[in-house]
N, C-alpha and C positions, 0 to 999 in steps of 0.2 A: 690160458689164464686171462688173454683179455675177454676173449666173449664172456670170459667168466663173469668178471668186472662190469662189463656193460651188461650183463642178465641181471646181475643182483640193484645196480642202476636202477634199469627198468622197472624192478617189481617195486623199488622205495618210490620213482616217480609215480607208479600207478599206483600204489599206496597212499599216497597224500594227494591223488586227482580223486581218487575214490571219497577219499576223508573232506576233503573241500568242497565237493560235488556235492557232500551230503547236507551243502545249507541251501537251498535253495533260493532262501528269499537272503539271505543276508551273504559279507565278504567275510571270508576268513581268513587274517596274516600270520602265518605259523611263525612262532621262533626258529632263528637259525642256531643251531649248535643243540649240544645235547645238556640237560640242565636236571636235578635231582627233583624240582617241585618247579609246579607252573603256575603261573596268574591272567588272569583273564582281563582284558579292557575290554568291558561294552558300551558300547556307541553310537547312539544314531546320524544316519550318513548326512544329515546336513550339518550337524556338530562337527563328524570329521573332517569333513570338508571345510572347514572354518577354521579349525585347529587345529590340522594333520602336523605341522611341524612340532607342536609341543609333542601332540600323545606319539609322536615316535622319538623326541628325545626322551620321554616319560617313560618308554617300553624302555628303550637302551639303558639309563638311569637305574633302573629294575634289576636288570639284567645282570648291572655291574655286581651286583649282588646276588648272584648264583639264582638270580629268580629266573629259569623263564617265563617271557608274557610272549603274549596273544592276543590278537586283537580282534573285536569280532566287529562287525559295521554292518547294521542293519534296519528296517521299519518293521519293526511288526507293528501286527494289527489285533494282536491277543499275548498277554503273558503266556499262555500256551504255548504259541511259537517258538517264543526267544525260552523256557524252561527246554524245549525240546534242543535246542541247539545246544544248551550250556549241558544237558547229558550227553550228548554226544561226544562235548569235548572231555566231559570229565570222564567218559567211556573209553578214551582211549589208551590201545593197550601200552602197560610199558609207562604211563604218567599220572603223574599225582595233582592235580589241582587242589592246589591250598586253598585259593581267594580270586576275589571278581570284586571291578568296581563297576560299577552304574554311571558312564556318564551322559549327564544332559537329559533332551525326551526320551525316559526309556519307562515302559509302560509299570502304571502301578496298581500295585492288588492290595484290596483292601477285605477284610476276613471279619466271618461270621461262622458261628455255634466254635467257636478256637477260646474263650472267653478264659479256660482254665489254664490256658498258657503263659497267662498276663500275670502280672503283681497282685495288679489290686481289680483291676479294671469289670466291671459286675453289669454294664446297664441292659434295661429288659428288653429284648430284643422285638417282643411282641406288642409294646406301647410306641416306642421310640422308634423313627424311619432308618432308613439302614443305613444313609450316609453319616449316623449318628453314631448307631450300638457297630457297626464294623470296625475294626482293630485294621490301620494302613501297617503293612508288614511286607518285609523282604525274607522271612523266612516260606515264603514258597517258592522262592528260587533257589536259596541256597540250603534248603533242608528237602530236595527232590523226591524224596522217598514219598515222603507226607502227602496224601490223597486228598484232591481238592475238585470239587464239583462245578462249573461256574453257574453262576444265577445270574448275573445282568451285568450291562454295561454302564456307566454312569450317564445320565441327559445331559448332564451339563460338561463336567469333565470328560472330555471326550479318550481321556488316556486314562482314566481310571475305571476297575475292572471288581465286580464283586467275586470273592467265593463264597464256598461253605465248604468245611471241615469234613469229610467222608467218615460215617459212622466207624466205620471196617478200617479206616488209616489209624499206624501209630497216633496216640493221643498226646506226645512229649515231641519238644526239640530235640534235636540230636543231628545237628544241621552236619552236612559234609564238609564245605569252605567254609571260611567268612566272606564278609561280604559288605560292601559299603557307596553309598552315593554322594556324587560331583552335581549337582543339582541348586542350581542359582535361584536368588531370590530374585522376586519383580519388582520392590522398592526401589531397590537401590540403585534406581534409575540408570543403567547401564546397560547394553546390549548382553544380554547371556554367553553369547560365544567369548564375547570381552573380560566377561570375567573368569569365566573357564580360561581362556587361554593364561589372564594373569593369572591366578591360580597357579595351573602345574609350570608354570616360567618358577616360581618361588616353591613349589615341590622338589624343582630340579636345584635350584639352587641351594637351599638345606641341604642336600644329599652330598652334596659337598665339602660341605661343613663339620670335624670332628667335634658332637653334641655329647655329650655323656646327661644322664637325667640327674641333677644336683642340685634344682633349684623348683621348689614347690610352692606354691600357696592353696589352702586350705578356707572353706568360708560357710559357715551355718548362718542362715535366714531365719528371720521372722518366725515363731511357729513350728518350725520344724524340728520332730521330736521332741517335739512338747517342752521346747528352747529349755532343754533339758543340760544342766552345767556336766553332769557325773558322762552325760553321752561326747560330748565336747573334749572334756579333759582324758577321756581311756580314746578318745582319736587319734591324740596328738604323742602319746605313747606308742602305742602301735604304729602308728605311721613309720617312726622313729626306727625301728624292724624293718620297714617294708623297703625306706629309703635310705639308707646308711650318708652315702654320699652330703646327700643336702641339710646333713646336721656337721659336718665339717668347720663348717663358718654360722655365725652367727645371723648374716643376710639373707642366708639362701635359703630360708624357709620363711612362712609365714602363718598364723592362725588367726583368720579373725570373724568377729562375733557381731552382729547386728548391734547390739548393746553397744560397743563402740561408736557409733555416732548416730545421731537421730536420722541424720540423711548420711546413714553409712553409703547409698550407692554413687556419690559422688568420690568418694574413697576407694570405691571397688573399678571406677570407671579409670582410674589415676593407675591404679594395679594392673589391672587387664594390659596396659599400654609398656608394661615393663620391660624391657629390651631381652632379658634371660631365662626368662620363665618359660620352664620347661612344663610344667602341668598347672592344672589351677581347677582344682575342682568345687564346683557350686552344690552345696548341702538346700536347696532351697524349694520353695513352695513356685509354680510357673503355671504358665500358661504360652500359646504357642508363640505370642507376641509380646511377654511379662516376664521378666525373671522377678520374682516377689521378695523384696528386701527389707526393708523394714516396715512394720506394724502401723497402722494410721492415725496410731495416739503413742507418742514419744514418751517415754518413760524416764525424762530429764525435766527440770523443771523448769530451765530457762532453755533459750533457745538463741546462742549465741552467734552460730554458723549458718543460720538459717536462711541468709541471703533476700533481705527485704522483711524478715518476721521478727525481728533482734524484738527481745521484750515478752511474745508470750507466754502465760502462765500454764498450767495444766489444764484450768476451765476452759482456756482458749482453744487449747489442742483437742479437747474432750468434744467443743461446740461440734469443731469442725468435724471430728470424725462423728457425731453422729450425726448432723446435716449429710454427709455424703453416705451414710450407712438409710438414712431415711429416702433419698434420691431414688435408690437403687430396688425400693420396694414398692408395689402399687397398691390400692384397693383395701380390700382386707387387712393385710398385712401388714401396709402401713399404718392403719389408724389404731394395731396392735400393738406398735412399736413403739406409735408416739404416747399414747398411754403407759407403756410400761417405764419411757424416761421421765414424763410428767409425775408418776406415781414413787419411782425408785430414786431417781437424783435432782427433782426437785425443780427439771424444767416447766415451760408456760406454754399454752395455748398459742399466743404471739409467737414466740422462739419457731413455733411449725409452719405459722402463718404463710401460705404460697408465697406471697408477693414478699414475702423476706428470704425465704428458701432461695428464689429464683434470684433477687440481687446478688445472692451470694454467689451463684453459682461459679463464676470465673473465678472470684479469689477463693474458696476452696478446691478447684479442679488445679489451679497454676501450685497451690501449697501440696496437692493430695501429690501430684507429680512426682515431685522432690523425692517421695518415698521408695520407689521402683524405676529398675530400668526398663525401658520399651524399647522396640526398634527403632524409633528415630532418636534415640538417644545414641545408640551404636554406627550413625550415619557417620562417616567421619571417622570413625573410633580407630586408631589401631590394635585391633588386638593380636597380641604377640605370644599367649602360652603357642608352646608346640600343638600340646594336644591340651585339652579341655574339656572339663564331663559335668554335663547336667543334670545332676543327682534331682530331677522334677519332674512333673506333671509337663509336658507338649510341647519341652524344649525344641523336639525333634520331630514336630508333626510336618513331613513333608509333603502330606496331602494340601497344605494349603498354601498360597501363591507365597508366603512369606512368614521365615521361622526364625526362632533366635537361634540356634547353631549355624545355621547358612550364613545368618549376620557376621560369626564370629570368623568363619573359614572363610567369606569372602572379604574380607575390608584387607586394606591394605599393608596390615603388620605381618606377623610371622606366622600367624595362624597357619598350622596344619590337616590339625584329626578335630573331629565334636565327637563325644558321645550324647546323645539324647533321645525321647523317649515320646513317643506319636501318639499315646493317649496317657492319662491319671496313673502312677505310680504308688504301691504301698511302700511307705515311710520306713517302717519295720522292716526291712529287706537285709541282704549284705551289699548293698552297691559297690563294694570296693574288696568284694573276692578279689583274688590273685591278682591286684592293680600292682602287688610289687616285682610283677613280671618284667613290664617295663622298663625297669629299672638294671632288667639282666638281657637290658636288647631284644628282648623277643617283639615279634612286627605287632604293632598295635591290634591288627586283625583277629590274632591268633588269642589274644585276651578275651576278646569280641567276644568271640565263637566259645568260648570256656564256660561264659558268663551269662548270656545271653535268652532273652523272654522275646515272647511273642513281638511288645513293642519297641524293642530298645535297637537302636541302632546306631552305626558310624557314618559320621558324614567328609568325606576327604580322605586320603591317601589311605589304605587298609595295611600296605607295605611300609610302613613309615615307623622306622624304630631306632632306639637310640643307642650312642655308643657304647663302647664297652672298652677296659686298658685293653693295651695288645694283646697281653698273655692271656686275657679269655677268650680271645676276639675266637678262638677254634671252638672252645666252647661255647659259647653263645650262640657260633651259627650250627653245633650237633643240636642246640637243646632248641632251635627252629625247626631242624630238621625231624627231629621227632615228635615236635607237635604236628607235624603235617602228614608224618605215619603213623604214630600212636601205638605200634603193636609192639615195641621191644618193652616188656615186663623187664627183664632184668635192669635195664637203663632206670626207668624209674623208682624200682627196689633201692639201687644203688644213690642215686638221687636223696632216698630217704637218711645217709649216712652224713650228707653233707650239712653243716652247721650254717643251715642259710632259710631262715620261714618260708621263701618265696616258694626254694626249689622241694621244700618238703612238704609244703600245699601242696603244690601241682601234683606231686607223687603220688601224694593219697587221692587226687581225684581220678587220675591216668590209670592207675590200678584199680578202680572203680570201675572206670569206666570198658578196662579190658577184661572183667567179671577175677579178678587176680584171687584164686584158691583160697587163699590167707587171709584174707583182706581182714575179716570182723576181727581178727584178733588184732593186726596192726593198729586198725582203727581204735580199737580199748585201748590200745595201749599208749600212742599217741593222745586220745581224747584225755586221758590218766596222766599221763608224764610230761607230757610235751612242755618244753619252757617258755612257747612262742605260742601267743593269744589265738594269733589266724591260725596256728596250724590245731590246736586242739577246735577251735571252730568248726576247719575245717572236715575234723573227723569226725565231729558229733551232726555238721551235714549231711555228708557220706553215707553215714550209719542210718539216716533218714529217708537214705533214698534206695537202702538193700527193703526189697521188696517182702520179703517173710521173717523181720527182725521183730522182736522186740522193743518196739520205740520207749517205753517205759525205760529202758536201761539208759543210754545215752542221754537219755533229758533228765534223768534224776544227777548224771556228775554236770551238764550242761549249767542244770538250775543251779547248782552249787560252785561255777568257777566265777575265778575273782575279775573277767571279762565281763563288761555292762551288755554288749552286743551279745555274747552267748547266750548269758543269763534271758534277755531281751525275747531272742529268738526260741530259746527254752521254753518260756512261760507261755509264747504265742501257738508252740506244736503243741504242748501239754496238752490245751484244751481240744485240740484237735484230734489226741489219742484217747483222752480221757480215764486212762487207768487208774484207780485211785490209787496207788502205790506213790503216787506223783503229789497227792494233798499235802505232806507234812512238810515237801521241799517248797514248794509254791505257797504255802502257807511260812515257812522261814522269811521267803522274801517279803511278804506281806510285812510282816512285823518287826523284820531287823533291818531293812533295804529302805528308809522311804525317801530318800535322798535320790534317786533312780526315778523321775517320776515317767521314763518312758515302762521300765517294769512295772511300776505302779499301777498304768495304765492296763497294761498286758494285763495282770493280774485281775485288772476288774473287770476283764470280760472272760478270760480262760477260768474262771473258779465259777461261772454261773454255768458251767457244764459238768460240773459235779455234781454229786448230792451236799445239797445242802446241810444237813444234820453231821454229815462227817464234815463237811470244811468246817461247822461252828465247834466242834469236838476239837477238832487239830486248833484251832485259834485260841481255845481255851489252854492247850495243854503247851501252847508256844508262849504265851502271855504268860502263864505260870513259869515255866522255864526262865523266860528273860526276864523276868521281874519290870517288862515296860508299865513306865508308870503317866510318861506323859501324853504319850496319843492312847493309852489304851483307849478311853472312850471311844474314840475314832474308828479304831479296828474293831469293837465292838459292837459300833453299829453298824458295819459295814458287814458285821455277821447277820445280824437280823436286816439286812437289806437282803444277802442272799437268799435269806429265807421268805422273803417278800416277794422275788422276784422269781423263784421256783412257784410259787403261789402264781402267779403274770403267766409263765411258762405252762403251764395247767390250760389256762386259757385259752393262749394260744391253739394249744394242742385239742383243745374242743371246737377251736376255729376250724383248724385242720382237717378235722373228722366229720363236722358239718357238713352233709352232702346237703342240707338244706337253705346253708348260709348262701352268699354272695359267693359265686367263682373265682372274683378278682379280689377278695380276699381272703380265702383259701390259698390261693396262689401268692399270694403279696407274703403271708404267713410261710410259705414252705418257701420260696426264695432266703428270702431270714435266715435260713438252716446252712447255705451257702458258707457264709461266714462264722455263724456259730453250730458247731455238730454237736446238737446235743443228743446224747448217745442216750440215756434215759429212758427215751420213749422209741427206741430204734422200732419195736416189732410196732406199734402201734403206727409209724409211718410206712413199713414192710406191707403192712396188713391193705392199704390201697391201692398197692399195684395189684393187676392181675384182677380187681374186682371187679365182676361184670354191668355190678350197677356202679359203678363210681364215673368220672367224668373222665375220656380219654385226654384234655390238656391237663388236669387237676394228675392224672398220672404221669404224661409224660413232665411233667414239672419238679415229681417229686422222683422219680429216678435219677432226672438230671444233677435236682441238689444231693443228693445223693451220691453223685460220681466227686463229690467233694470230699469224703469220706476218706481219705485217700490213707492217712494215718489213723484211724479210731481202731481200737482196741477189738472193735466189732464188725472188723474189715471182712473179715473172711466171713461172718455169719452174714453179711450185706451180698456178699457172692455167690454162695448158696444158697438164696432164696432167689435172686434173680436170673442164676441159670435154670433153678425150675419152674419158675413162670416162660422165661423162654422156649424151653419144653413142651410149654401149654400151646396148641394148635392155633388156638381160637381168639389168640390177641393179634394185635395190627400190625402192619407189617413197621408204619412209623414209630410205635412202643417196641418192639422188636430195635429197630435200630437204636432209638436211646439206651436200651436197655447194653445191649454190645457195647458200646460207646463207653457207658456206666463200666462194665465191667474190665473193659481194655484199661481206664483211666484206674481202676484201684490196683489192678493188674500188675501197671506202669508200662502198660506196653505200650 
């Protein structure tokens, strides 16, 4: 019995010399004990060596929580490397890796031809240099599957690494972990180790601390969503669902609105600093060093709180913002500008005169201030939400020496988790899918990874979740546990009984995502019945991501729910399916909805992918119907606008065909199609691939727009024409791969 003992000894210790051995360049410290899911620290060895006492009270902290962690300590010298290790570890048999953080120098990839992965994010990769049109992304490490080719290493940033997207790779996320970076700003004039260390000293500390999520603020910007009231007020409803707790008390919530003060960000900066604020999510317009607040002409008339401005009028406000809208423009452009105020409101020659522009400049740049926070505004700041998300454009650009999320995770208050986003964001999105997870303790990570695009990421603790009473406290940690396995179907069948949106979102997407037998009818029926906004949302998403459905069906009950967001997201697929079965709901909205101006909007680009003569049929017999009497004119000429702009659309599409035009505007033209799929003239765009006299970029350009295609009506006729030009011998082998590419992406493979 003993040899026995010491043989099986042996073969565990040669087991984990084998599994250790297998890093070559880097250290690996395995968890002691046996644990259901694991977590990964990574770390470069001069960071650990700086820090080692926190990241191993941070592992233990982990731990107490049925995580085990891991620590990995290393230099590479390629994301290559360190992806190679983080499979191995996630190779091993017998464990589960949930999640990995990134701390400190740990190398970064920044991604090209991935563009469809993003929101919104479009720029031409063939004008713009790459450290431009590249998308900085952590989903090549923690979506390992995904085949990436590298193309260069940065000049300058010596840690930053290009790829490109392998025609032949999955074209979607479907990452394995979550995943998130500990990566210090250089502003904030402190040694990086120092702030890392402070840092997880107050990660450990919260863990501590019985937190329950019950306390939120909420905040829409300048602009955003077309500072749309009907988007604002169906937020604060829903919310209301998601977070039960923090409508308890009358404190512990917050909504507030740019409109509220002309220099609302002194108000927000007072917020931010709140001692119990468990989340606090920014609805705003950004940049990687801007969180964009309020508008540059205050739409109050005096200016009470203005700090040194007590006294100005509107004309005053108007001066300024157009002197600094003038600033901002050279050449041409300006002498466009100043024309059009001279001509429109009544300004002078004088008023543009250089040597007055430039007197001004200090006191309009010290007044322009006022309106936005920047990072030296956050120097100092305690900011204390837990976690915090940047519903914006470059929040979260951690390609550059200094980002607003870093700002917020490093200063000195309670700050734990950032969500934000490393390039431009579409508006139109869900940003706040399944946020009411949180709310049922599951680890911030594991929302991440549900939700999560090419650009968006976590910056801080991934394992960072909040409480729950005792009596779920077993439940909370099954319903972590099976986000980290995902394969029991019957769990989240069961899920679906429970009278909770949070837990019946996630159901219908887990069942989605395990290809669950039933699902399309669930999903009707849910999209049809459900009494909870997110979770009918939820299913008419769903129902957009079953690859051989009928998109026309979900989007006609979509376009009809009493959800601003559905409806929203409805009108924006519609024109992307195109079926006209979809005219007379999109056309309702047109004419009973105008109080909606973010559908308004949707509407006036998804209807110019119609035929025109039937949306002017459906507006006519919808105007009949509702007997509208006071915008009719409005909507009536917004009929003979469509019909104008189908007339535009002709053109183009002669631009298109132009093998004699300009290439760079052929191409400028079939890029366009990106965003708008006008389905219409589909063979006529078919008809350029594969031709022998046509231009190989002018082809591979329009397959590509093409792979946007993704929902149109004419999906499968786009497929069949391009497997049989692949077919054809005699094309290239680079048209060849777009073409794959194309067809993986409508695929969804």
């Amino acid at each position: 019995m003993k040899n026995r003992i010491l043989y099986i000894i042996s073969i565990v210790i040669g087991a984990l010399f084998i599994f250790e051995s297998a890093f070559s360049k880097s250290k690996f410290i395995a968890t002691k004990g046996k644990f259901p899911t694991y977590f990964t620290i990574v770390i470069d060895s001069k960071t650990y060596d700086a820090v080692k006492e926190e990241v191993l009270q941070y592992k233990s902290i982990i731990e107490r929580d049925n995580l085990g962690t891991h620590i990995l300590i290393g230099d590479w010298s390629s994301p290559d490397e360190l992806k190679k290790d983080l499979i191995k570890i996630k190779s091993r048999r017998g464990a589960i890796l949930e999640g990995v953080v990134f701390i400190g120098d740990i190398p970064v990839v920044r991604v090209v031809d991935f563009q469809h992965a993003t929101t919104a994010f479009k720029m031409d990769q063939t004008r713009f240099p790459m450290d431009e049109h590249a998308v900085t992304s952590d989903r090549f490490y923690d979506d390992p599957s995904l085949i990436f080719d590298f193309v260069a290493k940065d000049s300058v940033k010596r840690n930053h690494f290009y790829y490109r997207l392998n025609p032949k790779s999955r074209q979607h996320i479907k990452s394995d972990f979550y995943s998130s970076r500990i990566l210090p700003p250089k502003g904030l004039e402190k040694d990086a180790t120092e702030l890392i260390k402070d840092y997880l000293k107050k990660v450990i500390s919260a863990r501590n601390i019985m937190n329950p999520l019950d306390n939120i603020i909420f905040f829409n910007g300048h602009g955003y969503n077309s500072d749309c009231f009907t988007v604002w007020n169906h937020m604060q409803f829903v919310i209301r669902d998601l977070f039960p707790l923090a409508f308890n008390s009358a404190s512990n919530h917050g909504f507030y609105n740019f409109r509220q003060d002309n220099f609302m960000k002194y108000s927000l900066l007072e917020l931010m600093q709140r001692e119990n604020t468990d989340l606090f999510v920014y609805h705003e317009h950004g940049a990687y060093d801007t969180q964009y607040i309020n508008g540059d002409y205050p739409a109050i008339n005096t200016l009470k709180r203005s700090q040194g401005y007590d006294g100005l009028g509107p004309m005053d406000l108007l001066a300024i913002s157009i002197r600094n809208t003038y600033r901002r423009y050279s050449e041409k452009r300006a002498q466009e500008y100043k024309e059009s105020m001279i001509k429109e409101l009544g300004f002078t020659e004088d008023f543009f005169s250089r040597q007055r522009i430039d007197s001004l400049n200090s006191y309009d740049s010290i007044f322009n201030a006022k309106f936005n926070i920047v990072l030296k505004d956050l120097i100092g700041i305690r900011s204390n939400a837990k976690i915090s998300i940047f519903d914006a454009c470059y929040n979260g650009s951690f390609q550059k020496d200094d980002y607003i999320a870093a700002y917020h995770i490093f200063s000195q208050g309670n700050a734990l988790v950032a969500q934000g986003n490393t390039v431009n964001v579409l508006q139109d999105k869900w940003s706040m899918q399944l946020i009411g997870l949180l709310s049922e303790g599951v680890r911030v990570g594991f929302w991440q990874k549900e939700t999560q695009t090419l650009e968006s990421h976590l910056f801080g603790d991934p394992t960072f979740r909040f409480s729950v009473l005792s009596n779920n406290k077993s439940f909370s940690d099954k319903l972590n546990l099976e986000l980290a396995t995902q394969r029991d179907n019957s769990y989240w069948k069961d899920l679906l009984g429970i009278d909770n949106p949070n837990l019946q979102a996630l159901a219908l997407k887990m069942l989605w995502k395990n290809g669950y037998p039933a699902l399309y009818d669930i999903l009707m029926d849910n999209l049809k019945n459900n009494k909870y906004p997110t979770v009918r949302l939820q299913a008419m998403m769903q129902m957009l991501d079953l690859p051989d459905a009928d998109y026309s069906v979900p989007l006609q009950y979509g376009l009809m729910d009493p959800y601003e967001l559905t409806r929203r997201l409805a009108v924006r697929y519609s024109g992307f399916c195109g079926n006209s079965k979809l005219i007379p709901y999109l056309v309702s909205n047109l004419v009973n909805n105008p109080e909606s101006f973010r559908v308004q909007l949707g509407l006036f680009n998804s209807l110019q992918m119609f035929d025109a003569l039937l949306v002017s049929e459906a507006i006519n017999l919808e105007l009949e119907k509702s007997n509208i009497k006071q915008k009719r004119g409005e909507i009536e000429e917004f009929a003979s606008y469509l019909r104008a702009q189908e007339k535009n659309q002709e053109k183009k599409l002669k631009i298109i065909l132009d093998k004699s035009a300009k290439e760079s505007e052929r191409i400028f033209e079939i890029r366009m199609l990106r965003n708008n799929n006008n389905h219409k003239y589909l063979e006529a765009y078919l008809s350029i691939i594969g031709d022998p006299q046509e231009s190989i970029l002018v082809q591979e350009t329009m397959v590509e727009a093409l792979g946007w295609f993704r929902w149109s009506e004419k999906k499968g006729t786009i497929i069949d024409y391009l497997n049989n030009v692949l077919n054809n011998n005699t094309i290239s082998s680079e048209l060849s791969n777009k073409i794959r590419q194309t067809i993986f992406r409508l695929m969804m493979v």
